[in-house]
C-alpha positions, -999 to 999 in steps of 0.1 A, spaced: 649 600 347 676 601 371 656 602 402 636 572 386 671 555 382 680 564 420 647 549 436 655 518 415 691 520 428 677 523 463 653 498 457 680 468 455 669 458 419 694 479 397 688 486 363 698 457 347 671 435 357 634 450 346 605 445 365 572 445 355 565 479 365 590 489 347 582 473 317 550 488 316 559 523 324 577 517 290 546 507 277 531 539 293 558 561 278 551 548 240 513 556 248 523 593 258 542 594 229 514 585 207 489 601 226 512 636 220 507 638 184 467 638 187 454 671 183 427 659 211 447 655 240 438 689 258 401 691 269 375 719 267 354 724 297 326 749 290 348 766 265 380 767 282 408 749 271 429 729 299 452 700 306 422 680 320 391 679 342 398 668 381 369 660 397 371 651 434 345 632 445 338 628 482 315 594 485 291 593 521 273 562 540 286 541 514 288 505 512 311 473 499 343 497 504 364 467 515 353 446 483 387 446 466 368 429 433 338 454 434 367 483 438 383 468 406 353 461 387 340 496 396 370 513 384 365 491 353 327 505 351 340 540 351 368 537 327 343 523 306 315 548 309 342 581 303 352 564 272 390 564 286 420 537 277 429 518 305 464 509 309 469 494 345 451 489 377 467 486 407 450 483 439 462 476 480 442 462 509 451 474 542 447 457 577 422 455 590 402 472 562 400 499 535 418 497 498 436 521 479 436 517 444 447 532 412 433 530 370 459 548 351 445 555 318 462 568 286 439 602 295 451 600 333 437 579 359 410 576 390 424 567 417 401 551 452 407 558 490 380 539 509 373 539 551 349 513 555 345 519 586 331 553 582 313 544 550 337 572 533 359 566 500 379 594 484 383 592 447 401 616 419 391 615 384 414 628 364 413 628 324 422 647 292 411 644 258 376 633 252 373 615 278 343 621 296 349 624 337 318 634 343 300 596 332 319 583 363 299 600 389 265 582 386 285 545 384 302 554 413 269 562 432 252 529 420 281 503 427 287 518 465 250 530 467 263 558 484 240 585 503 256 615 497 279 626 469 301 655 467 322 663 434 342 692 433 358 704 399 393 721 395 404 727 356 442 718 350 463 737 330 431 761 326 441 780 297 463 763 279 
């Protein structure tokens, strides 16, 4: 909390004047909170118990990676498919190309890292609970028709 104070401090807007993201991070916080008291927030991966399921997910000789709206809508897509709470997107175009975006989601988020350019995006998929990660894979394929996907899998927490 403090740091979050400081940056805020830093930042020139104080604490007495709330910003949106601020508001919504409260929002985010009463989520957690709600979220805590489910028995179903840990997830089982072939048995083991964990935190969540990251998949990194490497995406090759794809296409429409500067499409801000596809991006969104894509993210939406996936959210969707995993059966995950979305709570905010937030996404950034750079000059002269590629976007960075973010879903944060009540079980996590996926976040986007796109090089046009190279036809390359970067994306984590992160989630807890019954969510499932894995339904974001073939949406992510279709919407970028991408040549080549890699996922890699890392279990969080793995044992908890």
């Amino acid at each position: 909390m403090a740091l979050r104070q400081n940056a805020l401090l830093r930042s020139g807007r104080g604490l007495a004047s709330p910003t949106t993201a601020r508001k919504k991070i409260a929002h985010v916080a009463v989520v957690e909170t709600c979220r805590e008291s489910r028995e179903d927030h840990f997830a089982i991966r072939n048995g083991v118990r964990c935190a969540g399921v990251h998949l990194i997910v490497d995406l090759h000789g794809a296409k429409g990676l500067d499409d801000i709206d596809l991006i969104e809508a894509t993210l939406r897509r996936c959210v969707e498919a995993a059966n995950a709470t979305l709570l905010h997107i937030h996404q950034h175009r750079f000059q002269p190309n590629g976007v960075s975006g973010v879903a944060v989601l009540a079980e996590s988020h996926i976040s986007i890292h796109t090089w046009p350019e190279a036809g390359y995006a970067a994306l984590d998929v992160f989630m807890c609970g019954k969510a499932n990660p894995d339904a974001c894979v073939p949406v992510l394929r279709e919407a970028f028709r991408a040549k080549k996907v890699a996922v890699g899998e890392h279990l969080r927490g793995k044992g908890l």
